[in-house]
N, C-alpha and C positions, 0 to 999 in steps of 0.2 A: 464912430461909435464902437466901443466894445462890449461885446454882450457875451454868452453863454448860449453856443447851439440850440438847447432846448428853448432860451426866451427868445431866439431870435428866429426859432420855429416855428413859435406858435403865440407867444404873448406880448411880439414889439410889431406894431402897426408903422407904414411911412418907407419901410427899408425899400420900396420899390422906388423911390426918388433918386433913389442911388445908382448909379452903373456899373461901378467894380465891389466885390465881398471878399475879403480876404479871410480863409479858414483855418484856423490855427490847429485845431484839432478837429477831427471828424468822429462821428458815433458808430457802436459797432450796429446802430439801427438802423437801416435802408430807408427809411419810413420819414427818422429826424432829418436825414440826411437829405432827403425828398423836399424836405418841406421847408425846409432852409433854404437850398436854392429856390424855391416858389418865391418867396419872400422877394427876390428881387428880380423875379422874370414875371411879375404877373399884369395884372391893370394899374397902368399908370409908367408902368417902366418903357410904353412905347415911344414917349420922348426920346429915348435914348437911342441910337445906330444899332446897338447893339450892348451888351450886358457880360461881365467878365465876374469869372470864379476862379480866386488864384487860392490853389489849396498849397500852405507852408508846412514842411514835409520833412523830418530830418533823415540823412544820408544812415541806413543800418538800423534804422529802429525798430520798433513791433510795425507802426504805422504805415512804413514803406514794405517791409518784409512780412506783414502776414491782415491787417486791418485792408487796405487797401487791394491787394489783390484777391481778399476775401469779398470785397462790395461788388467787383467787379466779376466774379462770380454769379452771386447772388442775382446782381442786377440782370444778367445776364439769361439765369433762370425764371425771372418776372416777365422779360421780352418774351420768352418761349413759351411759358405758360400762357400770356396775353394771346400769341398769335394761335392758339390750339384754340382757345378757348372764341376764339372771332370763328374761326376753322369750322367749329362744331356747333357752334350759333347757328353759323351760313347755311349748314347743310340742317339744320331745327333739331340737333340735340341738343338736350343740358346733364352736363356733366354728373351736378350732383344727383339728381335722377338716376342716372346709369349707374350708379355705383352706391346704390342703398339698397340692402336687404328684405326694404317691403315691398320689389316689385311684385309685380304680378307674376312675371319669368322665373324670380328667384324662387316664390312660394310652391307655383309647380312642379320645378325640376326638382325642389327637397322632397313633394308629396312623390315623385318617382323614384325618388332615392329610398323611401319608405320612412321617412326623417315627418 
């Protein structure tokens, strides 16, 4: 089957019957690019040993030289954010709490500021 990352993202049902996805082009969105692979690692794809993504790549392009090592970036900043944010659960904080301006702490330390 040939489809279009975005339909094969999120609007083609069945792709889990499949064991190998061959990618021709990849998106510069972490997100399409996430949910593409789901398509064929999810329920239903446990028949399978295992499940293969072979992404086709040309030698000097944007793709190889600036797409791809930019995901791999990215993805890499999503691990790190994940494990901070498990980190900070663990110990009962929540992030976006700590860092909004109608705490209690913040409203004080302005009234001592004279603010």
């Amino acid at each position: 089957m040939l489809i279009t990352i975005d339909a094969g993202g999120e609007g083609v049902d069945g792709l889990q019957h499949s064991d190998t996805l061959v990618v021709l082009q990849r998106s510069w969105k972490m997100l399409a690019n996430v949910q593409l692979e789901a398509r064929i690692d999810r329920i239903g794809s446990e028949k399978h040993e295992s499940v293969h993504v072979i992404d086709v790549v040309t030698r000097g392009s944007i793709e190889e030289t600036r797409l791809y090592p930019r995901l791999a970036e990215k993805f890499e900043r999503l691990e790190e954010i994940q494990r901070d944010r498990a980190r900070l659960s663990a110990a009962g904080l929540n992030p976006p709490e700590m860092f909004t301006l109608e705490r209690e702490e913040t409203t004080l330390m302005n009234a001592d500021l004279g603010e």
